[in-house]
Every structure is written in C-alpha cells, then in structure tokens.
C-alpha positions, 0 to 999 in steps of 0.5 A: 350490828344491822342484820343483812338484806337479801334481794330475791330474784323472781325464781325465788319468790315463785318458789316460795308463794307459788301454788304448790309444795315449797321446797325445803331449802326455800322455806328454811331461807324464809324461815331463818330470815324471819326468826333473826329479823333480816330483811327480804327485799323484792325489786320492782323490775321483779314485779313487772316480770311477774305482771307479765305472766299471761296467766291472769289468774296465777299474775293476779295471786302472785302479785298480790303476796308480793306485799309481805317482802320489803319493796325495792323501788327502781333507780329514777333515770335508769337507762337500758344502755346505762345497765348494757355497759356495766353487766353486758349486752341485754337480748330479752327482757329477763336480761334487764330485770337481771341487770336491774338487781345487779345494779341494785347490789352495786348501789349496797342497798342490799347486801346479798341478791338471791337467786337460782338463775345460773345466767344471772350467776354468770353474768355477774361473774363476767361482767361484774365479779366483784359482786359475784360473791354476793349473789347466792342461791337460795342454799347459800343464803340459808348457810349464810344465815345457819353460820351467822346465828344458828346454834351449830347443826353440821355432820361430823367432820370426818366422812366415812368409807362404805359398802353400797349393801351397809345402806338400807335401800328406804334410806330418806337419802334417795327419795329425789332420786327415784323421782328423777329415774322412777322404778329405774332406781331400786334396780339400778342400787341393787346392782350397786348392793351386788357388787358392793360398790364403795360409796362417801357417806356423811352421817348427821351429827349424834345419828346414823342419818345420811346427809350426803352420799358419793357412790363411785365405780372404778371403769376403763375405756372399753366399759364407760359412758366418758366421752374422753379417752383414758385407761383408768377412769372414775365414775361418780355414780351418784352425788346427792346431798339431803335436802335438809343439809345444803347449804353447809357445804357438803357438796364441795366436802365430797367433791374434795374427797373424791378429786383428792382420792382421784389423783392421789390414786392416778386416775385419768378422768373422772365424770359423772351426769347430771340435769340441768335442773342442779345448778348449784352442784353444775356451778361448783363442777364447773368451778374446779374444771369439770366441762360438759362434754354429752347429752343423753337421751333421758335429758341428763348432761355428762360432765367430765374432768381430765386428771393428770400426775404430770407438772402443771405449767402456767402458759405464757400470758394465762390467769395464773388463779384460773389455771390453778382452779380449773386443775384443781387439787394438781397445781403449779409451783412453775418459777413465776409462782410465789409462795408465801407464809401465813401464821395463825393461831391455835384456835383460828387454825383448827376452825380453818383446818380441822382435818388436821385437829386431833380427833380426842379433842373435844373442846370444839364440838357440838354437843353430839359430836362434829365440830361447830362449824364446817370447815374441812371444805375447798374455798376458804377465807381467812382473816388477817391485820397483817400489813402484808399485801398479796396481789397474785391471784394463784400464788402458794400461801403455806400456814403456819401454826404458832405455838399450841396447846396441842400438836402440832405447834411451830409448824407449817401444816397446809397448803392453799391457792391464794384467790383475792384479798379485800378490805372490810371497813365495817362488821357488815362488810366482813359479813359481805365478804366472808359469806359462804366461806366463813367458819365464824359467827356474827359475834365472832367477825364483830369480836374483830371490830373493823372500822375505817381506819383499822380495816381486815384483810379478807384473803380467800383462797383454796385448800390445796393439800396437807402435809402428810407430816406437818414441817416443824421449826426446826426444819423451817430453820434448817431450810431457811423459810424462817429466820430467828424469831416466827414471823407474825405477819405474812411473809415471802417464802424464796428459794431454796426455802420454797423448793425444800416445803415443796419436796416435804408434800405428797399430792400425787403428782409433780410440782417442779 
C-alpha cells in the first residue's frame, strides 16, 4: 500500500530547523517518517508565512531548509471568501494559511495535517469536523506511525499504585518539571515524600523506568486552590508523560484512571493546572469536560472537572455525544438512549479490552512483557462488515465476546459510547480513519482488504466501564438480550433486556 503524506504546519518546521535543540517528539516524527518512507509535505501559504519573518537572517536560513520536504503548491483561484465560508471567518493572515492547509486536507492530497496550533485544531473541529481526526499533533502523527510499523514499544498495560518516597527524587520523569518551577520543585516533591502522597506510575516495559506519573492529593473546601464548590475534592498534582513516550496514549490511560478512581469513589471535583504551552494534555482535559476556570500568578491555567453520582439526563434538544463526553466516565442511559450489542472475537476483543485479558496470558506480549500495542485507553475504534448501521452519536454499544480459548466466553464484558461511524473503501482510507485509536499494524488494517464495493465500517466510540463480573449466555437469555442462536452482527438491545445489562454495572453512580 502507499505510505502516508503528512502536511506540516509552519510551527512543526520551525521546530525541526529551527536554531536550537529539536524537541524529541519533533525529531522522532522525523525520524520514523524517514525510515518507513512517508511523505512530509510543506504548503506554499507556509513558505509565505515564513517570508514574512522580519528577521532577515533566521527568513533567510528557514527558508532555505524548506528544500528537504515535498512542496505542496497552492490551489489556482483559490479565494479568501472561498476558504472564510467552508472553515470560517479569517481575521489575520495566519487565519489563511490555516485555512489554506485545511483546504489542502479536504482535497485528500495529504492524508494527515500536522500541527501544534490549537486554533487550527479547533477551527477544524467547528467549521469542518469531519477532518478534525485527521489533524494531529506532532505526537499523534509519531503514534501513528509507531502503531503502523514499529516493532511493539509500550509500557505495560497495568499502572501501578505508589508511594511518592518509592520514586527516587533524580528520576529522568522530572527533568521538564524543574525547568518549569526551578528550585521550587525538590522542595515542593519533598513535601510529597513526607506525606507519602499516592501517585499512578507507568513503568517501561522489561525496566523500572518511569514513562508517565499521576500524583494526587485528596483536599476539602477549606484546603484548596479549586475555584468551584465541593467537599471532597481531588488534586492532581502532577501529570507528566516522558518525552520519549507520548504519542502512545499514556496521557488518556492516566486520565482514565484518575476519572474512574474519582467517581467511583464520590469525589465531587477534580482540578489540576497547568500552562498554556501543554496543548496536547489542555485539548484532551478539554475533551472530557474539564473547563478553565482561573489563572494564577506564575502564568499556570487551572482546569476544573465537577463530579457527580446522580442520574445524567439528556436535556431537551441537546447532542446526545457531547453530553455523554463532557461527563464522562458518568453517562446517561435516559429512555431516548438506545444500547446496542457488538460481538467480537477472541482476539480483536483482547486487543480492544486488555484490562480484561487474563494476565498469565502471554501470547500477546512483547517480548519484555506488556501487551503489543496500547489499547486500555478512552477512544477506541472498532472495525466491523456488519451490515447494521448506528447513526446516534451516544448511544450504549455493549460487547460481546464470541466463544473463546480463554475466559470469559459468550459474554458481554464492556460498555462504551458510541461516537461516529464511517466508511473505508481503501486500506489508506482505514489507515485515515483509524489513526490515533488503532490497536492494529498496517498488515493488520490491510489483512481487511476494503475496496469499494466491500468497504469497513470504522465505529469510534468511548470506554465506558467493565463489568465487574462479565453477563455470560445464559444470563443474556434469561434477560432476553439474545434470543436462540449469538448474533453475528450488531444488534438492538430493547427493554427489559437493557435495564437487566443495566442493573449488572457498577459505575459509581446511577444509570436509571
């Protein structure tokens, strides 16, 4: 198959050629594009961006390395009204270059747009969302390519609970750390040491190095810096990924765990803050309904999440997803909600769900340990010919595992979201489709063979939660969710079958 283009926003090449130190993520991008021969594209709107620096000199070096990437020419005839009315109003002349690479995206010319800017993330998502999966940042396209060709490099699928004093104070983990707080840091982590606050860890794979930590600290409303009300509160003190390991989806793994660790244990908020330079980590707290609420002297933004164990309604009129995603891990099962089955075998279902895989299992790990690929995350795709359609964004899709080698077999063993389904009539296209959320390899996604004529439905959706025991067959019967023979396609769930699956979960607040 043809390898995939990537369209480099001007933030991205001023990152790699700039005078100064590359950034890890930037040169492992690079790096990987290179070996695995996909294509680096760099927009002429881009090259007019930079002729505009008044630093003739820094102008002069910059565009002169603009020579190693592919050149995308300009659309003839392309008007500023044209590109205003499909990706919005354009105030300033970065508004058209962005718009310009949006357009350029539209056309499939590249398959992905790379960039840091969060505007450009958000315009898309706003005035053209069926491309917003396609425009990533710089440690998303790396992911992409780690997923599509990259021997299996990923910590292990389990993260570990720690005291603060079990983690050696020189830890690689918080190099960035001390540059952001200077001498503030050792004293600010010795007090965590003292009072052995718990932390998340996640360990590289065959090592004890850390490649992502989580320290929380459990506060009240008369001892916290949260701008909103509530009597148990959690902090999150710290939430800092490896430069080496972003891009695998670390960030949402932790993010899971301390969301589901917060409702399940009835705080009312959790906050934390952070600078505006974090993109990435402010686009995905932004995602699953955290909201900026403060500034704070130093120039850090605090971000706050209210929890709740009561009933989610969906008000009158409201994007049933939107609502669902904004509370998430709580979700709403109101009545206008419909849930659906999805079978899936054996081995697609350990690669989507491997909280659930038994850990003596070791057919499907690296060869250190940990699964091959990371799929214990939030957003999730799965892949599917059944000729079932689901066009309600938030409705509940319960999985079901067909008959296994290893237990559990005949059961439903998740819940998720459902968020969107599409169509790939090509492998590129599911390549397109499934980047950022694929647990598969490109000769997995090409073993599908999706052609015009036969294409595969791509559904995204969220994790909701596990069953704590998974409902086998029998039960499914008894409750009539299936009826004689396991389906092999997607199937509606109706009362009371529903409200039985319902009543089997444990989510730490209430459905119905």
């Amino acid at each position: 198959m043809s390898k995939p283009r990537f369209l480099i926003d001007t933030n991205v090449f001023i990152d790699l050629e700039d005078n100064r130190p590359v950034n890890r993520n930037f040169s492992e991008f690079l790096r990987l594009a290179s070996k695995h021969k996909a294509e680096i594209n760099v927009h002429d709107a881009s090259k007019d961006d930079i002729a505009k620096d008044k630093d003739a000199e820094r102008r002069h070096i910059s565009l002169s390395k603009l020579d190693k990437f592919v050149p995308l020419p300009k659309t003839h005839g392309l008007t500023e009204s044209a590109l205003a009315e499909k990706f919005g109003k354009l105030n300033k002349p970065s508004d058209v270059v962005d718009a310009t690479l949006l357009h350029a995206l539209n056309l499939g010319i590249v398959g992905f747009l790379v960039t840091e800017d969060r505007e450009l993330h958000e315009r898309a998502r706003k005035h053209a969302p069926e491309l917003s999966d396609r425009l990533l940042y710089v440690t998303g396209a790396t992911a992409l390519l780690t997923s599509l060709y990259e021997p299996a490099r990923v910590p292990i699928r389990y993260i570990e609970e720690v005291e603060a004093h079990t983690i050696p104070h020189d830890d690689p983990i918080f190099e960035s750390l001390r540059e952001d707080y200077s001498d503030q840091f050792d004293s600010w982590w010795q007090k965590c040491v003292a009072q052995r606050r718990k932390c998340w860890i996640v360990t590289r794979t065959g090592s004890h190095d850390i490649a992502g930590i989580l320290v929380r600290k459990c506060e009240t409303a008369a001892d916290t810096d949260a701008t909103r009300p509530g009597d148990k509160i959690l902090k999150i003190c710290t939430f800092k990924i490896s430069p080496e390991d972003r891009g695998i989806k670390l960030g949402e793994l932790l993010l899971k765990q301390v969301l589901w660790f917060a409702q399940k244990n009835a705080y009312d908020l959790t906050y934390l803050t952070t600078y505006p330079k974090q993109g990435a980590l402010i686009e995905l707290l932004e995602f699953y309904g955290f909201q900026k609420t403060g500034d704070r002297e130093n120039g850090e933004m605090i971000y706050e999440k209210p929890m709740s164990s009561g009933k989610l309604l969906i008000p009158e009129g409201a994007n049933i997803f939107d609502v669902q995603r904004s509370n998430y891990p709580r979700f709403s099962a109101d009545t206008i909600v419909k849930g659906y089955g999805v079978p899936i075998i054996e081995n697609y279902h350990d690669e989507l769900f491997p909280d659930k895989k038994q850990p003596d299992l070791l057919e499907n790990l690296a060869p250190h340990g940990g699964p091959k690929r990371l799929g214990n995350t939030i957003r999730k795709v799965y892949l599917s010919r059944s000729p079932a359609n689901l066009d309600q964004p938030g409705y509940l899709l319960f999985f079901y595992k067909g008959q296994s080698e290893h237990p559990p077999s005949q059961s439903v063993t998740a819940v998720g979201i459902f968020e969107n389904m599409n169509l790939a009539h090509s492998t590129m296209e599911l390549m397109h489709l499934t980047q950022g959320r694929s647990v598969y390899s490109e000769k997995q996604l090409g073993e599908w063979e999706a052609t015009k004529d036969r294409p595969v439905k791509v559904i995204n959706f969220l994790l909701a939660g596990y069953f704590d025991e998974p409902v086998t067959l029998p039960d499914l019967k008894e409750f009539g969710v299936i009826q004689g023979q396991p389906p092999q396609a997607i199937f509606q769930i109706k009362c009371p079958g529903l409200e039985a699956l319902l009543q089997r979960l444990n989510p730490g607040f209430d459905i119905r």
